[in-house]
C-alpha positions as CSV (number, residue, x, y, z in Angstrom):
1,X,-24.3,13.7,-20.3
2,X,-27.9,12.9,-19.9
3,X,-30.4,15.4,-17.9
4,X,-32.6,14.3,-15.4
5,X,-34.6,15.8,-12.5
6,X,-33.1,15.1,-9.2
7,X,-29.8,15.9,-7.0
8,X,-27.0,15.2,-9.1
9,X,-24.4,13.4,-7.2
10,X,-20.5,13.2,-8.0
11,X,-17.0,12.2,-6.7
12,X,-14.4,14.8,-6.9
13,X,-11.5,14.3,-9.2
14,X,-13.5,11.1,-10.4
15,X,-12.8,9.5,-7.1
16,X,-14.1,6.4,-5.3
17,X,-15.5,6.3,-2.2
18,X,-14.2,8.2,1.1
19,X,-14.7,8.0,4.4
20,X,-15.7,5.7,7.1
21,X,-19.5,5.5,6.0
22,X,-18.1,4.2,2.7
23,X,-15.5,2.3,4.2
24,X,-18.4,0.5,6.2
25,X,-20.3,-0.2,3.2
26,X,-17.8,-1.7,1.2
27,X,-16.7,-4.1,4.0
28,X,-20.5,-5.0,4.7
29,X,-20.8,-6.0,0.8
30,X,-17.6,-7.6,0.3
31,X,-19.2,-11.1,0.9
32,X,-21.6,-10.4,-1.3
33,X,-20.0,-9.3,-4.2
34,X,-17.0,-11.9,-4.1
35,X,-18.4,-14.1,-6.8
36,X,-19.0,-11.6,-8.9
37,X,-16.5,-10.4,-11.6
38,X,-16.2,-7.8,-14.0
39,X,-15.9,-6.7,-17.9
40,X,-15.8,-4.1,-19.6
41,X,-19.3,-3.6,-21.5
42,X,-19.9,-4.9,-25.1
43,X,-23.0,-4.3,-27.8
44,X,-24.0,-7.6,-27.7
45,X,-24.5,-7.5,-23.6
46,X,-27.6,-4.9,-24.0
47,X,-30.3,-7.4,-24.4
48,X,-29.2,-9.6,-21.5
49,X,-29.3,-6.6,-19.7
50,X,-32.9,-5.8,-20.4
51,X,-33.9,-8.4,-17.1
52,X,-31.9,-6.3,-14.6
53,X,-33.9,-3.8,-12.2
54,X,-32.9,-0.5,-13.2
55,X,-35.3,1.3,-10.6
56,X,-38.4,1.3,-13.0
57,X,-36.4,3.9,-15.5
58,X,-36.8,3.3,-18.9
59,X,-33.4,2.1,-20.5
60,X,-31.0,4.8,-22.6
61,X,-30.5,2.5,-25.5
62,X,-32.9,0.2,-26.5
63,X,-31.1,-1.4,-29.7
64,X,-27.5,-2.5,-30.0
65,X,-26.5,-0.5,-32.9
66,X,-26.9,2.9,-30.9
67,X,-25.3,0.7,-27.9
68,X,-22.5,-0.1,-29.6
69,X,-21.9,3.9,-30.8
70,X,-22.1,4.7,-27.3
71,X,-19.3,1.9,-26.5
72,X,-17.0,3.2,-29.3
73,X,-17.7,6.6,-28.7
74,X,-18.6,8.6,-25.7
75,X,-18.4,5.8,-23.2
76,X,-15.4,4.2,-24.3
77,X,-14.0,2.3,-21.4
78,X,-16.8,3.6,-18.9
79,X,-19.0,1.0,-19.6
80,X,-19.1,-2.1,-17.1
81,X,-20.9,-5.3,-16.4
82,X,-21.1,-7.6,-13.4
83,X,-21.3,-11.6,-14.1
84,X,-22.1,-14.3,-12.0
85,X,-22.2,-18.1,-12.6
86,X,-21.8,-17.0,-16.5
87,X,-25.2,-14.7,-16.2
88,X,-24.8,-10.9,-16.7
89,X,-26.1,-9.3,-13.0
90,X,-25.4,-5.7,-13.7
91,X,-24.5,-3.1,-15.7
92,X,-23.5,0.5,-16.1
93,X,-23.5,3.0,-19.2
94,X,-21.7,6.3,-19.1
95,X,-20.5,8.7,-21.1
96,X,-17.5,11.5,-20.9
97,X,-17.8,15.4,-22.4
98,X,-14.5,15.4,-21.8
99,X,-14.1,17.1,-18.8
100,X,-16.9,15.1,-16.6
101,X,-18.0,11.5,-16.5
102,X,-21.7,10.9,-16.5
103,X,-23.2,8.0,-15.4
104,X,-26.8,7.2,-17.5
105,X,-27.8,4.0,-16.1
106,X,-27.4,1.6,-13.5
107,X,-29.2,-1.5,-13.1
108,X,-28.5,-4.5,-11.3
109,X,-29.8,-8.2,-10.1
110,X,-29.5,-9.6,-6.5
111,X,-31.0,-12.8,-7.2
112,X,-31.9,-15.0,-4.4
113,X,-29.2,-12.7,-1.7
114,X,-31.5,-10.0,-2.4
115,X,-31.3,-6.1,-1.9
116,X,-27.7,-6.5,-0.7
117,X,-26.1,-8.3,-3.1
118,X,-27.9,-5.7,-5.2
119,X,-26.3,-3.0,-3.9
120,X,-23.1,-4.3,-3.9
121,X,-22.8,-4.8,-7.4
122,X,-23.8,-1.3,-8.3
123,X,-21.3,-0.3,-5.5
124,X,-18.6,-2.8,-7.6
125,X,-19.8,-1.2,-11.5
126,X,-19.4,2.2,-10.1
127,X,-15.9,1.8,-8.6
128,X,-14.8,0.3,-11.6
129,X,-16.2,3.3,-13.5
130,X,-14.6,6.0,-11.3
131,X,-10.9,4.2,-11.6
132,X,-11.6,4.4,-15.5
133,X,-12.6,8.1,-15.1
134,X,-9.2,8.8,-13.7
135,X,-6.7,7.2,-16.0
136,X,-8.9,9.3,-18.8
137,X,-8.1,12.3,-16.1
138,X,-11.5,13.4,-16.0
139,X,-12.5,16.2,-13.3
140,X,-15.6,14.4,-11.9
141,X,-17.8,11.2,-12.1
142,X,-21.4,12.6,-12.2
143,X,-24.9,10.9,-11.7
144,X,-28.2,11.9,-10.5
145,X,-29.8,10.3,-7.9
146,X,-32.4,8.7,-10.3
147,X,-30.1,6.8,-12.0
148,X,-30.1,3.8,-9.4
149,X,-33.9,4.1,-8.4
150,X,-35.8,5.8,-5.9
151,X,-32.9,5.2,-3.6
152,X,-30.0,6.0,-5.8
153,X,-29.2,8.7,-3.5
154,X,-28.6,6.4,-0.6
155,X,-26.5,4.0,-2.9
156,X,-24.4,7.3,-4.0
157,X,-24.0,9.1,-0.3
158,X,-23.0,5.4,0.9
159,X,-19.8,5.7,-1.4
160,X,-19.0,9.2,-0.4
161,X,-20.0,10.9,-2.9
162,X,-21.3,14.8,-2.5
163,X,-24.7,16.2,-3.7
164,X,-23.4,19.4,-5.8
165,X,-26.7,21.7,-7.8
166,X,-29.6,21.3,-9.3
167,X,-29.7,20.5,-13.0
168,X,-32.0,22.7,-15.1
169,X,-32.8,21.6,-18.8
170,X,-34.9,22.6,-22.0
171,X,-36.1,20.4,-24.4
172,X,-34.4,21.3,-27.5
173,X,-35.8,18.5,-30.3
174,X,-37.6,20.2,-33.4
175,X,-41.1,18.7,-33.6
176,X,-41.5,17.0,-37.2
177,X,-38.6,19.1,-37.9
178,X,-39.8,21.9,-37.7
179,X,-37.8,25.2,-36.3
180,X,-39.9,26.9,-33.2
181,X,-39.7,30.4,-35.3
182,X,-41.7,28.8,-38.1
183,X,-41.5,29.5,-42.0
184,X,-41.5,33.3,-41.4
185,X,-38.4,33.3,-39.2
186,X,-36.9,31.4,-41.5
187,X,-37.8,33.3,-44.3
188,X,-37.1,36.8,-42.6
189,X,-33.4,35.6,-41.4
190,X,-32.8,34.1,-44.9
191,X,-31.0,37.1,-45.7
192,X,-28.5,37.0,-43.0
193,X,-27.5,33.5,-42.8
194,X,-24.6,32.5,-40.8
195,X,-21.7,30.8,-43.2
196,X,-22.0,27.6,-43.8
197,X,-20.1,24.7,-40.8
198,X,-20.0,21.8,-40.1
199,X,-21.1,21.9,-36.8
200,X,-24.7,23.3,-37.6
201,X,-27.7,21.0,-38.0
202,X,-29.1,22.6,-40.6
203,X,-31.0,20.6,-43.6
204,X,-29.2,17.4,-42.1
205,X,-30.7,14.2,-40.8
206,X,-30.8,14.1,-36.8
207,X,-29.8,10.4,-36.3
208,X,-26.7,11.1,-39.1
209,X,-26.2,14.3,-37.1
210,X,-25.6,13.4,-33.7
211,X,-23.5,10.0,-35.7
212,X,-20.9,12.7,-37.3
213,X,-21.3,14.9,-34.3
214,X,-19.1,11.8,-32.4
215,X,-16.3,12.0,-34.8
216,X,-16.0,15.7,-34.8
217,X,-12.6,17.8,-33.3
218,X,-15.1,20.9,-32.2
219,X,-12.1,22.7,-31.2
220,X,-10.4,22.2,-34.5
221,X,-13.3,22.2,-36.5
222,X,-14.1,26.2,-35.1
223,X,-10.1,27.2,-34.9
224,X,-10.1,26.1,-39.0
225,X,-13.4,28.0,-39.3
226,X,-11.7,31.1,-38.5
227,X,-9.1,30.8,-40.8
228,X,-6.4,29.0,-38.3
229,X,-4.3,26.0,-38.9
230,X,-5.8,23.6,-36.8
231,X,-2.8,22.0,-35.9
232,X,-1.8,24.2,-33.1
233,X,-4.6,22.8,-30.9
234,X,-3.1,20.3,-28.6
235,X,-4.6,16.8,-28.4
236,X,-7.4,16.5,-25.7
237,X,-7.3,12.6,-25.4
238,X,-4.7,11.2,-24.0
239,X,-3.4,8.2,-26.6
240,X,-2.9,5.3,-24.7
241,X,-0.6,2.2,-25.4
242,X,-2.0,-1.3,-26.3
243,X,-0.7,-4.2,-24.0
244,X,-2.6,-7.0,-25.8
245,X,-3.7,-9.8,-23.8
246,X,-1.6,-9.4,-20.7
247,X,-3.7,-6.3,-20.4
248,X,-6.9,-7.8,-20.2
249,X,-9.2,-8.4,-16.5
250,X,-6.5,-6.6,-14.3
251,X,-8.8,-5.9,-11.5
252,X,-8.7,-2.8,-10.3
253,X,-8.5,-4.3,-6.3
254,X,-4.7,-5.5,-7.7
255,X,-3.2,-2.1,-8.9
256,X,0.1,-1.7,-7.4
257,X,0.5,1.9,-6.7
258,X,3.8,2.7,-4.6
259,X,6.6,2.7,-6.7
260,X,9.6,5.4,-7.6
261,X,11.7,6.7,-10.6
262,X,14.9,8.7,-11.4
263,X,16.5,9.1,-14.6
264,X,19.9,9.4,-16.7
265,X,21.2,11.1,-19.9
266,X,20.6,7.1,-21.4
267,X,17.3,6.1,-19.1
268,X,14.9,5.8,-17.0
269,X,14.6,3.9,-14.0
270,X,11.5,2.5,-12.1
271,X,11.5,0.7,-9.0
272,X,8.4,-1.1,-8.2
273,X,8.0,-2.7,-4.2
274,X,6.4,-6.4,-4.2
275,X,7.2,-8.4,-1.0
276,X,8.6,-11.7,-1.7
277,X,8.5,-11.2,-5.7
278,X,12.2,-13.1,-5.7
279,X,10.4,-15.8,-4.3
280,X,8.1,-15.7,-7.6
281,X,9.0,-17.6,-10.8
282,X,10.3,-15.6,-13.0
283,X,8.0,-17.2,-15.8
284,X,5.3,-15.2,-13.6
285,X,6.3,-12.2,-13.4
286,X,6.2,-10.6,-16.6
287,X,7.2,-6.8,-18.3
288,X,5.5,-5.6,-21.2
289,X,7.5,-2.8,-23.4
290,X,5.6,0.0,-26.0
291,X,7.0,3.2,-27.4
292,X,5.0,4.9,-24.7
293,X,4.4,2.3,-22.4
294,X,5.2,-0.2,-19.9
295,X,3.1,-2.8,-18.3
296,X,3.9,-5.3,-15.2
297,X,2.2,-8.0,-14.1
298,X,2.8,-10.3,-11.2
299,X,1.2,-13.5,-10.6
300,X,1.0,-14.6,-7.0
301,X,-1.6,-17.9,-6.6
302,X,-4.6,-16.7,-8.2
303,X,-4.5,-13.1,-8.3
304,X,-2.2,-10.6,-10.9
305,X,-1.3,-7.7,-9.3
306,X,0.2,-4.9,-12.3
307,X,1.7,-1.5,-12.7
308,X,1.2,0.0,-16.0
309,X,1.9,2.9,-17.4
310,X,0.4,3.7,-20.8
311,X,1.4,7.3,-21.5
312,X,5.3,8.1,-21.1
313,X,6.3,11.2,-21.5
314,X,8.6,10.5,-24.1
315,X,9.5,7.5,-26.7
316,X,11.7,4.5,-25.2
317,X,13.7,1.5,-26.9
318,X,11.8,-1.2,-26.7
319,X,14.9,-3.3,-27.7
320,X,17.0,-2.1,-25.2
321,X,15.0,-1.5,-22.3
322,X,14.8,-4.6,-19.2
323,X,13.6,-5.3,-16.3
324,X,15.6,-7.4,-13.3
325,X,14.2,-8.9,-10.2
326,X,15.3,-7.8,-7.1
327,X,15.0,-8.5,-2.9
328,X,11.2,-7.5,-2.9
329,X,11.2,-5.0,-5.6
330,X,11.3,-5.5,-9.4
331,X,13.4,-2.7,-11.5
332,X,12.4,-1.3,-14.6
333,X,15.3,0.3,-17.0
334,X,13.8,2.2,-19.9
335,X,15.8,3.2,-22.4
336,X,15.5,6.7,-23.8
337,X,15.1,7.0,-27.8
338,X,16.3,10.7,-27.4
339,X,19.2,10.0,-25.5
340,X,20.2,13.1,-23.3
341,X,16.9,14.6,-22.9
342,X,15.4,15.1,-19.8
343,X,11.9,14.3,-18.8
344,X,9.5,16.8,-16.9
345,X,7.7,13.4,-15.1
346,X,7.1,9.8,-15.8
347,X,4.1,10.3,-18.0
348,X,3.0,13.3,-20.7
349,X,0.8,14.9,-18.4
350,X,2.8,17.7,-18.0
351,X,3.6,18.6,-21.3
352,X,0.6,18.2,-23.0
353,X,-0.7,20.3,-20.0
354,X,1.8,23.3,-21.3
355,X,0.8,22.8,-25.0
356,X,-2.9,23.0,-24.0
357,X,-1.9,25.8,-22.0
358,X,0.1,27.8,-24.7
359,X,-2.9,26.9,-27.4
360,X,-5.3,28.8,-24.5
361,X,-2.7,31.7,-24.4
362,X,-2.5,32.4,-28.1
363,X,-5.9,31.0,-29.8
364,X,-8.0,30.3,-26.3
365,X,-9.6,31.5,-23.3
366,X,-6.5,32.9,-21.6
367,X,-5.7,35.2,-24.4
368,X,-5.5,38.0,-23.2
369,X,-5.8,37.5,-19.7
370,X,-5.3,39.5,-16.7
371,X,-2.0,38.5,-14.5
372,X,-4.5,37.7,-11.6
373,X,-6.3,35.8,-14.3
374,X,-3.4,34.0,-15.4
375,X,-2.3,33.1,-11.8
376,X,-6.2,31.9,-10.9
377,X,-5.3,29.7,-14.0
378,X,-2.6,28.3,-13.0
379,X,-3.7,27.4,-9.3
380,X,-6.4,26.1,-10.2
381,X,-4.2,22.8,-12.2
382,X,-1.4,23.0,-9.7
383,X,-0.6,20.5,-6.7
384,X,-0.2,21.5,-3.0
385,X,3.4,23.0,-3.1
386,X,2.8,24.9,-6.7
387,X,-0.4,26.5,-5.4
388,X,1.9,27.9,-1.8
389,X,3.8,29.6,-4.2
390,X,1.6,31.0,-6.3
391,X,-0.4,32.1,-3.9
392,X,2.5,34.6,-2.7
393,X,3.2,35.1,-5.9
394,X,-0.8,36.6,-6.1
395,X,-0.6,38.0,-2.9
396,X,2.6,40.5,-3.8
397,X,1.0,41.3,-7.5
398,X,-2.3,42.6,-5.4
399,X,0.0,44.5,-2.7
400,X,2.5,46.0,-6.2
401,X,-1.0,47.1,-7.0
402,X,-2.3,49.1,-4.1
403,X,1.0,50.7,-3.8
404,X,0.6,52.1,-7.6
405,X,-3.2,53.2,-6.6
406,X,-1.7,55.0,-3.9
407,X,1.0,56.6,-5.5
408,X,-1.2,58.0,-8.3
């Protein structure tokens, strides 16, 4: 993420905006932004983008090539633009650690409507970058204030979002390369050198650095450091099927969300509600099968409203799997590869959660963890009724252990 002074703001769990004052605001801009659509960023976008008000910052990239890193890197699928009338009007950059989103710029044009239409269309970008945040399950979409301008923290409290800390940096870029200690440091620690890694920046080109640095496993790369297979460190990102076309411009205003699922020795079943959707042609309502995916998309006049799921928890038979139209509900049969097994949830979630969480217990933080510790651990990643019974599950290991005190 990029540093700079001011309140940072953020939505919890990468959320959108909450509450009445951001239910006000959205309604007051919806007129505005209705002739607006948007994209998903690409390289080529950066110089049109060079006209739009960004609050008198100074832009983060400034030639395509280091734009287009970002866009395959870092800020893969954060990145958005807002067009109108075939005329780029926004735009928003932002990058992922892995754990947090981070937006790094924000710029937008109102054109003849003005401040509103202005704010609007950063209101729209950031939305768009918040529902991307969470299908990459990422804690948090982050921003300071100063992003947007000298009133960015308006735009951000208008969405609901919360003003956490403040963030302290250091510069930490070697002038004329150059180490701060100077040639006698370096001379005087030659003899106890750290081994050689891959991670370390030493002797090595910055711009190639920070290039390699975006391709590099860190957790892998230190686990086979120390003399571990890095194979039993559990993917962080989440692969995600490819739909192809069908996939592209779902809005985000169109995402069906209610739906249901059961399963059999043979399948799975999903239920999707859609009022009326027998009343659809069946040429417009289409299913989309993957190994570890399914995608639906229903056309009703002009707008495509889609479920998709692009992370199953396990494989399916693309072959043999179907979907039937039903009195206002469309029914998804998958058909299980590993016929028999059963699956902890729709998605992977849950089991690449209990890989990452047995990597942390052997290799990781957890290792050699407290009970308390472990049970902190596991609250902290569990939902409402998982976190009621672990917290009496805490509450009688800090009882067992007063009565031992006592007795001794």
């Amino acid at each position: 993420g990029v540093e700079e002074e001011g309140e940072p703001m953020e939505v919890g769990g990468a959320g959108a905006a909450t509450g009445s004052s951001a239910a006000a605001a959205v309604e007051e801009d919806r007129a505005a932004e209705s002739t607006v659509e948007y994209r998903l960023a690409q390289a080529g976008d950066l110089a049109e983008a060079s006209r739009l008000s960004s609050g008198g910052r100074a832009p983060v990239f400034t030639d395509e090539a280091s734009f287009a890193r970002q866009l395959a890197g870092p800020g893969a699928g954060l990145c958005w633009t807002a067009v109108a009338g075939g005329a780029l009007c926004g735009l928003v950059i932002c990058g992922s650690d892995g754990v947090f989103g981070h937006v790094l710029q924000l710029a937008a044009a109102g054109g003849a409507a003005g401040a509103a239409r202005e704010a609007a269309i950063c209101r729209g970008l950031l939305e768009r970058c918040a529902e991307a945040c969470r299908e990459k399950r990422l804690r948090a979409l982050r921003a300071d204030g100063v992003v947007a301008g000298n009133s960015g923290g308006e735009l951000f409290e208008g969405l609901g979002w919360q003003a956490s800390h403040f963030v302290y940096s250091t510069p930490v870029a070697e002038p004329n390369g150059a180490s701060a200690g100077g040639a006698a440091t370096t001379s005087s620690s030659s003899s106890s050198k750290p081994p050689a890694s891959s991670l370390r920046k030493e002797g090595k080109d910055t711009g190639k650095y920070y290039e390699d640095w975006q391709k590099v496993d860190v957790e892998r790369t230190l686990v086979e450091e120390e003399g571990v297979d890095p194979s039993v460190v559990p993917e962080r990102v989440v692969p995600k099927e490819d739909f192809g076309e069908l996939d592209n411009d779902l809005d985000v205003s169109t995402k069906i969300t209610k739906y249901s699922w059961d399963q059999s020795k043979l399948s799975v079943s999903l239920y999707i509600p859609f009022d009326g959707v027998q009343s659809i042609a069946e040429s417009d309502v289409q299913c989309v099968f993957r190994r570890r995916g399914v995608l639906l998309v229903i056309r009703k006049g002009t707008k495509r409203h889609w479920y998709k799921v692009p992370n199953l928890c396990q494989d399916i038979d693309i072959e043999a799997s179907s979907r039937k139209i039903k009195a206002d509900q469309v029914a998804i049969k998958l058909r299980k590869v590993a016929q028999g097994s059963v699956w902890s949830d729709l998605t992977d979630e849950k089991d690449r959660y209990q890989r990452q969480r047995q990597y942390r217990l052997e290799h990781g933080d957890l290792r050699g963890a407290t009970t308390e510790q472990l049970l902190a651990d596991m609250y902290e990643n569990a939902n409402d009724d998982e976190r009621a019974g672990l917290r009496d599950a805490m509450r009688v290991n800090r009882q067992k252990r007063e009565e031992e005190g006592k007795v001794r």
